[in-house]
Structures are given as structure tokens and as C-alpha cells.
C-alpha positions in Angstrom: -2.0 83.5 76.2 -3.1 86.6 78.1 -0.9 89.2 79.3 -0.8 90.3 82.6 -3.3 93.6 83.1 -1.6 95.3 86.2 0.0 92.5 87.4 3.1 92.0 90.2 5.8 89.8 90.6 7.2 89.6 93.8 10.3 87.8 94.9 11.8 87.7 98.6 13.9 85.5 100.7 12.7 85.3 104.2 15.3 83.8 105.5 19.2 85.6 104.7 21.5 82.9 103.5 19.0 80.2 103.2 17.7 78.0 100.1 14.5 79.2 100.7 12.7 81.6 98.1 9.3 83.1 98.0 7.3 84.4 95.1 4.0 86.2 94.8 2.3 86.8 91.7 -0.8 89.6 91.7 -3.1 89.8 88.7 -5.9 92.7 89.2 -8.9 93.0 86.4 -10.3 96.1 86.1 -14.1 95.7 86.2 -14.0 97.9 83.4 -11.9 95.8 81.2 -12.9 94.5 78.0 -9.2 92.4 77.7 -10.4 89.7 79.7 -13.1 87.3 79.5 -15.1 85.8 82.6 -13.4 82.5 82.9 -11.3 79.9 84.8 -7.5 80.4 84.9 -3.9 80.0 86.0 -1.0 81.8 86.6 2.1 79.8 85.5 5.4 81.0 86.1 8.6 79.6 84.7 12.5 80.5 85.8 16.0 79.7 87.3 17.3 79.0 90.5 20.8 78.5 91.6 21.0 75.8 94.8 24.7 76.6 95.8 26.5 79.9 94.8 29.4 77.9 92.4 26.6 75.4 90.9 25.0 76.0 87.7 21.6 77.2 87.3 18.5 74.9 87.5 15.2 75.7 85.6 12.1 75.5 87.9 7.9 75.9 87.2 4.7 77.0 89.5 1.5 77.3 89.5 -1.5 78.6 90.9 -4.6 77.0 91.7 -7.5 77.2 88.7 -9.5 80.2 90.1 -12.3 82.2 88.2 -12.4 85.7 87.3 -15.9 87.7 87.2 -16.8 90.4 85.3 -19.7 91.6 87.9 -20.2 95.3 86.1 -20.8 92.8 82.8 -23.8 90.9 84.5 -25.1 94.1 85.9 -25.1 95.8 82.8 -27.5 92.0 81.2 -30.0 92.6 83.6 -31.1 96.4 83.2 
């Protein structure tokens, strides 16, 4: 499992008194980083929401899409 390197988690309800819930999860790589390897991954987030004030909490899971991180200073560094 890899840690998030400046990451963000960002919770809002855009609508007051509403069900409805956002989150946004940031992961930035530093070019410079040797933590992380060039590579496909996820973001998966796991937690609780309520769905009425007096009802019990529910657990709940996301996901991102698979994207790929590049390390371009790493391929720049290969080729001189």
C-alpha cells in the first residue's frame, strides 16, 4: 500500500440539508520523488455515512478510475 505524498481529502455538501455528499481526493507526485514508481493506480477510499440523523451509521467504498502516474524527470534523466 502506498501512502498518500501530499495528498487532500475534501468533503462538502452542496446542497444544506440534503443526502447528498461530495468528496474529492488529490494525490500530487513530486517529479522528484523516489517514493513512487511509474505505474497504474487507484485511489480507494473507505468510510461512514449516516442517511437520516437518528439512524445508525452505514459503511460505504469509492473509487477512482485506474490512471497512470509518470515520472517524466526519470525518462529524461535515461536518455542523456
Amino acid at each position: 500500500m502506498i501512502k498518500l505524498v501530499a495528498g487532500r481529502f475534501k468533503w462538502s455538501r452542496p446542497i444544506p440539508m440534503s443526502g447528498l455528499n461530495e468528496i474529492e481526493i488529490t494525490w500530487k507526485v513530486p517529479a522528484d520523488s523516489a517514493d513512487i514508481e511509474p505505474g497504474f493506480y487507484r485511489i480507494r477510499h473507505f468510510g461512514y455515512y449516516k442517511p437520516a440523523l437518528l439512524k445508525a451509521p452505514r459503511p460505504y467504498r469509492g473509487s477512482t478510475n485506474v490512471f497512470q502516474v509518470l515520472i517524466i524527470m526519470n525518462l529524461i534523466k535515461n536518455k542523456l
